[in-house]
ChimeraX commands (.cxc) that place a marker at each C-alpha (Angstrom):
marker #1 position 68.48,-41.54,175.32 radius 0.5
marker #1 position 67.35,-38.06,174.08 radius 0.5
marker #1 position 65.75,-37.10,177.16 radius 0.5
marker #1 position 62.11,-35.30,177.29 radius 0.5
marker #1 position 60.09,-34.46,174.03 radius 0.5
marker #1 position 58.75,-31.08,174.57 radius 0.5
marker #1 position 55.36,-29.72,172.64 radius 0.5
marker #1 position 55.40,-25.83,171.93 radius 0.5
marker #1 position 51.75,-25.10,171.36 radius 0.5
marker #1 position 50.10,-21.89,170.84 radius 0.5
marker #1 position 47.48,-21.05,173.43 radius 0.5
marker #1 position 44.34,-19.32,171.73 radius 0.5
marker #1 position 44.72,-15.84,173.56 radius 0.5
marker #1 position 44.60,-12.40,172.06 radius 0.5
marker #1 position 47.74,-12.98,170.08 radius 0.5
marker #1 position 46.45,-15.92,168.75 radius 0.5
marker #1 position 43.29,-14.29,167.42 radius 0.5
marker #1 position 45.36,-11.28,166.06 radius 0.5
marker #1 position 47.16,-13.25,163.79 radius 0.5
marker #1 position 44.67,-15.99,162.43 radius 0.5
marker #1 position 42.14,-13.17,162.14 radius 0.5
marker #1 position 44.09,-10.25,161.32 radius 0.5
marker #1 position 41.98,-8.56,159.67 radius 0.5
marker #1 position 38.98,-8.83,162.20 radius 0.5
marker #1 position 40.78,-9.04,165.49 radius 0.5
marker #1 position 38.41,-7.69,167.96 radius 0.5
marker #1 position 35.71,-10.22,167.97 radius 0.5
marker #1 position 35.05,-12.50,170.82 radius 0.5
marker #1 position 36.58,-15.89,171.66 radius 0.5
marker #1 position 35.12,-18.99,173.54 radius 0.5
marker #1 position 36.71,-21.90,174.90 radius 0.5
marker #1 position 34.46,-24.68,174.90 radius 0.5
marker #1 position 34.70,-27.14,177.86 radius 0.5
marker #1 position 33.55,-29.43,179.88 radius 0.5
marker #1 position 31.31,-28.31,182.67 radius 0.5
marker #1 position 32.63,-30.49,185.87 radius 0.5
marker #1 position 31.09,-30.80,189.38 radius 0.5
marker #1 position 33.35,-32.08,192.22 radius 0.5
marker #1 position 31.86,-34.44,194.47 radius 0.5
marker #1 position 33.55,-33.45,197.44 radius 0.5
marker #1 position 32.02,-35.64,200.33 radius 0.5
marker #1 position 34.04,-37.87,198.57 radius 0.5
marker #1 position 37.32,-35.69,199.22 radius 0.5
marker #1 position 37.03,-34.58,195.40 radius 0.5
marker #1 position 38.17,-37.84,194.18 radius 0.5
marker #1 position 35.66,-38.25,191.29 radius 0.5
marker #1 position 33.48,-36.08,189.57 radius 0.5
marker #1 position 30.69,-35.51,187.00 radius 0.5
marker #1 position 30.97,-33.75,183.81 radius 0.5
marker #1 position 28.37,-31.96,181.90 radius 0.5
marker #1 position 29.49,-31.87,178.06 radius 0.5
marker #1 position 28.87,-28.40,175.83 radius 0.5
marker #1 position 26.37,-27.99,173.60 radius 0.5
marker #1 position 24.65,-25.08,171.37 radius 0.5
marker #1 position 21.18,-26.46,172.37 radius 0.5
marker #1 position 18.55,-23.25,173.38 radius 0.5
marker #1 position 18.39,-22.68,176.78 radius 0.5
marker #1 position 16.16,-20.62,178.57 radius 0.5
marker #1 position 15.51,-19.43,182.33 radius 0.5
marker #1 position 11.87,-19.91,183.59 radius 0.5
marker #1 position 11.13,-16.54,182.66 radius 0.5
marker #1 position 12.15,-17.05,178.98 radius 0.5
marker #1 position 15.69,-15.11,179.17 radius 0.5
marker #1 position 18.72,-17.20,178.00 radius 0.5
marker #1 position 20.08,-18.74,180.57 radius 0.5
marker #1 position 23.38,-17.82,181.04 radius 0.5
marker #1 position 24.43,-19.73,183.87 radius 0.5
marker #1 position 23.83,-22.56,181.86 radius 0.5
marker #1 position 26.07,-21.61,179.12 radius 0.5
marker #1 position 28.86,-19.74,181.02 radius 0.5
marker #1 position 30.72,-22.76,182.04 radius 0.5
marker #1 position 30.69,-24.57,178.62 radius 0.5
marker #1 position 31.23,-21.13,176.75 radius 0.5
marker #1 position 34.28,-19.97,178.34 radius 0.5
marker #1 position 35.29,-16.05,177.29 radius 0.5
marker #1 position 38.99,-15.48,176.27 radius 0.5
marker #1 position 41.25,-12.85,175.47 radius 0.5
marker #1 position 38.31,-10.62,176.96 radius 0.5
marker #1 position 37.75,-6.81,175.39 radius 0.5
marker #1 position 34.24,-5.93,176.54 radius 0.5
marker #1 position 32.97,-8.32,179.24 radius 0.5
marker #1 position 33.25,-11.73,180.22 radius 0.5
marker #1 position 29.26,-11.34,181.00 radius 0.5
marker #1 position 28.14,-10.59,177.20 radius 0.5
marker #1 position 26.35,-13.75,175.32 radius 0.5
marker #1 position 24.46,-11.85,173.10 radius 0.5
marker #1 position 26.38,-13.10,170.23 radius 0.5
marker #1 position 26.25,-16.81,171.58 radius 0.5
marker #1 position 22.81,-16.72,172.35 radius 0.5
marker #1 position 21.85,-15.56,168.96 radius 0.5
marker #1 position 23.99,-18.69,167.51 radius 0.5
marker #1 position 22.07,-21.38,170.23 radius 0.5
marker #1 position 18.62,-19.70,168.57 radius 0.5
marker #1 position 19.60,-19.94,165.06 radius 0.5
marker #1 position 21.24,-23.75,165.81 radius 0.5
marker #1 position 17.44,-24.73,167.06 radius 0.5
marker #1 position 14.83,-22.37,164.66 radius 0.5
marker #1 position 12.69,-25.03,162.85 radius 0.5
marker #1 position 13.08,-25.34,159.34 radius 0.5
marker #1 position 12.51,-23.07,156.70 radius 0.5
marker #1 position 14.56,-21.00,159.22 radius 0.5
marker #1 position 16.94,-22.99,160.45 radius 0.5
marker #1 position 19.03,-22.86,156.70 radius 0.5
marker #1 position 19.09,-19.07,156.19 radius 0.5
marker #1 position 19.83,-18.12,159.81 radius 0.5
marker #1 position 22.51,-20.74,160.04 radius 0.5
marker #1 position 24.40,-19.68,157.21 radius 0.5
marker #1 position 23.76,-16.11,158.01 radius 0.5
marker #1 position 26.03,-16.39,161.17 radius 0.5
marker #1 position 27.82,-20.02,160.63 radius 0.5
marker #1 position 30.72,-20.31,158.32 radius 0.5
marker #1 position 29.42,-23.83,157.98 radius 0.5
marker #1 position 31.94,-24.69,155.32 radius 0.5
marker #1 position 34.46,-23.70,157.95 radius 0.5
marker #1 position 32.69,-25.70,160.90 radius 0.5
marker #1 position 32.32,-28.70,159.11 radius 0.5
marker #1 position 35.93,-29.17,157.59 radius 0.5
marker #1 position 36.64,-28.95,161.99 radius 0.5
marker #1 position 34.35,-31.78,162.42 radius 0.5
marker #1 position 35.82,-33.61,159.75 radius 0.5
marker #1 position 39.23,-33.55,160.69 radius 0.5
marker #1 position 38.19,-34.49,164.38 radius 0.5
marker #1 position 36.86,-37.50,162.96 radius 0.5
marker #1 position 39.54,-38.17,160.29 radius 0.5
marker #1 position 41.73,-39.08,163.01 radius 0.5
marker #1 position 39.31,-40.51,165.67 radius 0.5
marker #1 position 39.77,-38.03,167.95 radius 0.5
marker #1 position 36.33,-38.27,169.98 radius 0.5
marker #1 position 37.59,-36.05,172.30 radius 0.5
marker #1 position 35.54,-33.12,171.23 radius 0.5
marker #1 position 32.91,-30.74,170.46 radius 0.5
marker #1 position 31.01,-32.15,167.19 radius 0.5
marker #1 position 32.06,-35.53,168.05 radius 0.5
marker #1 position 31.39,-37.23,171.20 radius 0.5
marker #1 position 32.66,-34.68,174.17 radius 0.5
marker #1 position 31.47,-31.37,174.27 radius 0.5
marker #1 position 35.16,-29.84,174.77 radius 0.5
marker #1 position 38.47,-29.11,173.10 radius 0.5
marker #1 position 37.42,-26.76,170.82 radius 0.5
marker #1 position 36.88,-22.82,170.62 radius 0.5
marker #1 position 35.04,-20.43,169.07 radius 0.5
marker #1 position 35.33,-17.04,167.64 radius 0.5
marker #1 position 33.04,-14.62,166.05 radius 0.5
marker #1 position 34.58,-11.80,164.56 radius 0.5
marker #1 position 33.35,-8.56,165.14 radius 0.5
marker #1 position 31.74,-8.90,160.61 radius 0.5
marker #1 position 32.70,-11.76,159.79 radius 0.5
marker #1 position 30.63,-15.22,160.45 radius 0.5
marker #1 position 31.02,-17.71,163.75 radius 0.5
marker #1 position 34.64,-19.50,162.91 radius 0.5
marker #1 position 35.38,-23.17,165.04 radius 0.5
marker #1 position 38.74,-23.92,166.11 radius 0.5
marker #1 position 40.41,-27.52,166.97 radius 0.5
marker #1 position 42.28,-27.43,169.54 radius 0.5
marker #1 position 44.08,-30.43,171.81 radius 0.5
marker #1 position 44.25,-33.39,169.40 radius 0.5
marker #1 position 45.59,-35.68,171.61 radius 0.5
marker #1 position 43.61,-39.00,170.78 radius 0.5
marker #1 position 44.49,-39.33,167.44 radius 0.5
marker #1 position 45.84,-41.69,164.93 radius 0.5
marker #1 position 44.95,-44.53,166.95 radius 0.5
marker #1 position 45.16,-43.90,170.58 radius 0.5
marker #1 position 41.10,-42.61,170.22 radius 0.5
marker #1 position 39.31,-44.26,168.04 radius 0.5
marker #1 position 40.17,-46.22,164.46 radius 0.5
marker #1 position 40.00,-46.23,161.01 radius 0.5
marker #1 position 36.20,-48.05,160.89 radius 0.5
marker #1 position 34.52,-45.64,163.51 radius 0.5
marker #1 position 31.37,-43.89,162.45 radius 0.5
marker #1 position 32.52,-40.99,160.82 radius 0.5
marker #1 position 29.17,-38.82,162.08 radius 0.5
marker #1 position 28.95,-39.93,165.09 radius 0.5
marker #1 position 27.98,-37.21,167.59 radius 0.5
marker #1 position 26.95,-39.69,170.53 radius 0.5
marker #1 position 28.41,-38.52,174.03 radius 0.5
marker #1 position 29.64,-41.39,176.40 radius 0.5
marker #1 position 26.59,-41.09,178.48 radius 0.5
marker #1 position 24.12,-42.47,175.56 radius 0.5
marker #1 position 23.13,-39.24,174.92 radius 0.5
marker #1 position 22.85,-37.02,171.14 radius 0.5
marker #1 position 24.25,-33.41,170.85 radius 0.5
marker #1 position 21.59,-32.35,169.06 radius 0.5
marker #1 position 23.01,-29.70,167.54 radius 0.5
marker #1 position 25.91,-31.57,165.89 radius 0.5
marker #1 position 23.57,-34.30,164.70 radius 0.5
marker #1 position 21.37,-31.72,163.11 radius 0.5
marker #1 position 24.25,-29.98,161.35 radius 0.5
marker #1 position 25.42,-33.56,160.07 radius 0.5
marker #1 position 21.93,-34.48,158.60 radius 0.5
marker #1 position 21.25,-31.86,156.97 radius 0.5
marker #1 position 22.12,-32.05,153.00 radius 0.5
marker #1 position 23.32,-28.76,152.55 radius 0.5
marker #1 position 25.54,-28.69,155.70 radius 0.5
marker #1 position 26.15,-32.68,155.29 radius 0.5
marker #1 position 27.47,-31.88,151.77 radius 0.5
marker #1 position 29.77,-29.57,152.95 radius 0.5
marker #1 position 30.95,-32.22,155.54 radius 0.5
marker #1 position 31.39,-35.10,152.84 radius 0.5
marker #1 position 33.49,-32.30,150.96 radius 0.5
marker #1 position 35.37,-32.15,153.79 radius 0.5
marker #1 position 36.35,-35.77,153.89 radius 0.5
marker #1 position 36.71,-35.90,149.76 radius 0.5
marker #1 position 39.82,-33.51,150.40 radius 0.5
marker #1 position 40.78,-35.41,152.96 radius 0.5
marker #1 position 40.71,-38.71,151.12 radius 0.5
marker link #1:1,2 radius 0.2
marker link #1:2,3 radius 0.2
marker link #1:3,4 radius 0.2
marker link #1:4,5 radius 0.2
marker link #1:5,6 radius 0.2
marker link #1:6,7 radius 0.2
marker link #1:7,8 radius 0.2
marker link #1:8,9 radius 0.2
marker link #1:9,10 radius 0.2
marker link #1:10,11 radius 0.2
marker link #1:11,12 radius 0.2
marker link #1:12,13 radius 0.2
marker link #1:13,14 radius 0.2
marker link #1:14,15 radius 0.2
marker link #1:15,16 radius 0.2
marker link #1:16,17 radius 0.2
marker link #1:17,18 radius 0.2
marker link #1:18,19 radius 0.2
marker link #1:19,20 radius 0.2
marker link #1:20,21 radius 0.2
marker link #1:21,22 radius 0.2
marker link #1:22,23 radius 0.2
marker link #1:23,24 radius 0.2
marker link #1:24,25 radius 0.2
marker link #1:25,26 radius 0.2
marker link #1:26,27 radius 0.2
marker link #1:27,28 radius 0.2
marker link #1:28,29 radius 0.2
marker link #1:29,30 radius 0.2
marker link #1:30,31 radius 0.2
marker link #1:31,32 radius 0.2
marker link #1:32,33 radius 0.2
marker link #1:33,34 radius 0.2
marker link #1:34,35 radius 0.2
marker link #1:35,36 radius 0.2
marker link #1:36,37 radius 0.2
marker link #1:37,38 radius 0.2
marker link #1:38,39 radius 0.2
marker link #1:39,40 radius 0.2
marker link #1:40,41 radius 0.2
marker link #1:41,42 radius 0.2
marker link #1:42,43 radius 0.2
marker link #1:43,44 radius 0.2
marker link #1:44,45 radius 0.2
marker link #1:45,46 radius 0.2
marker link #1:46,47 radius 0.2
marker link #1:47,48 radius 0.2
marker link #1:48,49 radius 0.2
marker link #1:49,50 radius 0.2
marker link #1:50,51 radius 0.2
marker link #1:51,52 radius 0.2
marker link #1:52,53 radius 0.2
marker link #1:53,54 radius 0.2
marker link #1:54,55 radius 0.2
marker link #1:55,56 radius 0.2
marker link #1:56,57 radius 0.2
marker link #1:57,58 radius 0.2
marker link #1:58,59 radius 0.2
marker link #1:59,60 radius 0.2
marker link #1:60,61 radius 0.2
marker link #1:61,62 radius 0.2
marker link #1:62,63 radius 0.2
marker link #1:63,64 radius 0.2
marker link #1:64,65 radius 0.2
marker link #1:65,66 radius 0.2
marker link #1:66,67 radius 0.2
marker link #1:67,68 radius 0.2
marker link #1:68,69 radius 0.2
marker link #1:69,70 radius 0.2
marker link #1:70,71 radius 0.2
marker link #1:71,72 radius 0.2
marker link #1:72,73 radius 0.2
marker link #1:73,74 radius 0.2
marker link #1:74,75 radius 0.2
marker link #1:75,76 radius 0.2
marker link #1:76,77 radius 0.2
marker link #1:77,78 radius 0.2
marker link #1:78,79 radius 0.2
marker link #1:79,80 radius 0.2
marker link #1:80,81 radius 0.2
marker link #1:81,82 radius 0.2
marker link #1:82,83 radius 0.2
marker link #1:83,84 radius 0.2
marker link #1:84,85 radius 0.2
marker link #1:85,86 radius 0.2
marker link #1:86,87 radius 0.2
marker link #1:87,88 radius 0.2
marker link #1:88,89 radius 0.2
marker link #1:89,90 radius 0.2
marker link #1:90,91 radius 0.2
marker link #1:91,92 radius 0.2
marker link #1:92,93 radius 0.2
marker link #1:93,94 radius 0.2
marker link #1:94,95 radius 0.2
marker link #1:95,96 radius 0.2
marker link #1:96,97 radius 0.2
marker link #1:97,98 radius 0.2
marker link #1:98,99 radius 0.2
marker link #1:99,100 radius 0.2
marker link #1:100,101 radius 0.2
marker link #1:101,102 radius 0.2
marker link #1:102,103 radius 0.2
marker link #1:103,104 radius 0.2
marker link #1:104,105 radius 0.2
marker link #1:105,106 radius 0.2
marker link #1:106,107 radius 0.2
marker link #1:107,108 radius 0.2
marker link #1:108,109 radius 0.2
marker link #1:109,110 radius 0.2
marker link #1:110,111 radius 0.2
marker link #1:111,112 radius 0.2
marker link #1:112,113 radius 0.2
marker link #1:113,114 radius 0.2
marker link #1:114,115 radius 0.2
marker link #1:115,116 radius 0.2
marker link #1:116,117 radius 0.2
marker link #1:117,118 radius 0.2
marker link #1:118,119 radius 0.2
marker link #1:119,120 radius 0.2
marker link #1:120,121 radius 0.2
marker link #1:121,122 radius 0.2
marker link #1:122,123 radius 0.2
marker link #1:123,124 radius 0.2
marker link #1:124,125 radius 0.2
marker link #1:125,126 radius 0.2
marker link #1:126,127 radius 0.2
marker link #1:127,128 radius 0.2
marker link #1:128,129 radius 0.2
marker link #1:129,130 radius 0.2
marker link #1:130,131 radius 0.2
marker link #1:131,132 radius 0.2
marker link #1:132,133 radius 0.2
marker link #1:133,134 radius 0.2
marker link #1:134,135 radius 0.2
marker link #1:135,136 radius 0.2
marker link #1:136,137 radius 0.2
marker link #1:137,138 radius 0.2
marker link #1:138,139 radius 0.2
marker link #1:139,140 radius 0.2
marker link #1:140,141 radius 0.2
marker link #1:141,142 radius 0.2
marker link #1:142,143 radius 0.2
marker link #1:143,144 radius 0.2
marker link #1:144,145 radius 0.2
marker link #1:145,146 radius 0.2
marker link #1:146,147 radius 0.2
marker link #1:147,148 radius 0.2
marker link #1:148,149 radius 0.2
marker link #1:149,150 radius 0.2
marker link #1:150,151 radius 0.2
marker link #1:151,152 radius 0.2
marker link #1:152,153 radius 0.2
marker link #1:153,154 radius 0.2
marker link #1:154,155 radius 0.2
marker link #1:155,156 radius 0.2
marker link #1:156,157 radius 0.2
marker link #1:157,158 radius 0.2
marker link #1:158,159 radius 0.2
marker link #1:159,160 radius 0.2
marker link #1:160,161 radius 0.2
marker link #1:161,162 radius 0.2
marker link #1:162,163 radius 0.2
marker link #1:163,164 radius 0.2
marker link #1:164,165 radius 0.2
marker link #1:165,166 radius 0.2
marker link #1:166,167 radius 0.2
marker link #1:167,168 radius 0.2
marker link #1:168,169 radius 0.2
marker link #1:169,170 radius 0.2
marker link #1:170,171 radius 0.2
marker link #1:171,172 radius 0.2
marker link #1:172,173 radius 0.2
marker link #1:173,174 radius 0.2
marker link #1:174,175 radius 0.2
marker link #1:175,176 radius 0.2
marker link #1:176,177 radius 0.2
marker link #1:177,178 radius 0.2
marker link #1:178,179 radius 0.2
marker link #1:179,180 radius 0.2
marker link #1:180,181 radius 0.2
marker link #1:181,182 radius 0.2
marker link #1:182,183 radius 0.2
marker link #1:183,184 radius 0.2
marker link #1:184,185 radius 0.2
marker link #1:185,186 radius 0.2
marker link #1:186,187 radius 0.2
marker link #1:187,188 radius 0.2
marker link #1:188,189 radius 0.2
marker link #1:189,190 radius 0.2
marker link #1:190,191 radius 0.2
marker link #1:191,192 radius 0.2
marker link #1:192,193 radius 0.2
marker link #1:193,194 radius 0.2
marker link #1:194,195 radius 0.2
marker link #1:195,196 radius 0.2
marker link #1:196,197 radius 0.2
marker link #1:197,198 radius 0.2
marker link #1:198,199 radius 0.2
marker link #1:199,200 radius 0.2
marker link #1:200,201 radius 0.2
marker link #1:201,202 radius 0.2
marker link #1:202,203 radius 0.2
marker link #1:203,204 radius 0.2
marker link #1:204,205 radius 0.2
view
């Protein structure tokens, strides 16, 4: 009997950021989460969740909607304000331009390569539990303050059998609820950013 097994994980915080990004440490960092609502005429015993996604959203008067992104978009290790999207919104408008666009802009503030070796690995392991695959949680994301948007995995906890197995759908970016993440599935059918996903899973093969 050896007791507990203990994990030791790093926390994306400041510290985090200063030493994966060292050389660009003052950008900004997002959690991405699940948006839950409480239903608490029922004492708080169940609840709804609203998955993240990148899709454009915009207040009746055409602003971005912030509200709407603030709870799926969560700010860490904070230098400015936890109130400034500009940088996100500029990522949901590039993630939805229409083509010819969409490429150029994309790539302009996406380190797709980047983004789609996260997906990949998500899926290499059938963890589901995530942004890009079918939650829209459990990863973050950082934009440094000149470099391009970077995506980070973070609680891989259904993998390797206890999420989903070796003959799963290896683009799948369908939420529980039936529904698409646009935004992923976009990214995944498009050649140029589906190449670099199938690259992905080459080196991972």
């Amino acid at each position: 009997n050896r007791g507990f097994i203990f994990e030791d994980a790093q926390q994306p915080n400041r510290d985090f950021v200063e030493q994966w990004s060292a050389d660009d440490p003052d950008g900004e960092l997002f959690k991405i989460e699940d948006w839950f609502e409480f239903e608490f005429y029922e004492w708080g015993t169940s609840f709804q969740n609203v998955d993240a996604t990148l899709e454009d959203f915009v207040d009746a008067d055409g602003v971005k909607s912030r509200a709407r992104y603030r709870w799926n978009f969560r700010k860490r290790a904070v230098r400015d304000s936890a109130h400034e999207y500009t940088r996100l919104f500029a990522l949901a408008e590039a993630l939805n331009l229409p083509e010819p666009a969409y490429t150029t802009q994309v790539e302009a503030l996406v380190d797709v390569e980047q983004w789609m070796r996260a997906f990949a690995y998500r899926h290499v392991v059938g963890d589901w539990d995530a942004f890009g695959y079918r939650r829209g949680k459990n990863m973050y994301l950082y934009k440094p303050t000149h470099g391009k948007w970077q995506m980070y995995d973070w609680d891989v906890a259904f993998a390797f059998g206890l999420g989903d197995g070796p003959t799963a759908n290896l683009f799948d970016a369908a939420h529980f609820d039936g529904s698409i993440d646009t935004v992923s599935e976009r990214m995944y059918n498009h050649p140029p950013f589906r190449r670099s996903y199938l690259r992905a899973l080459h080196d991972a093969v």
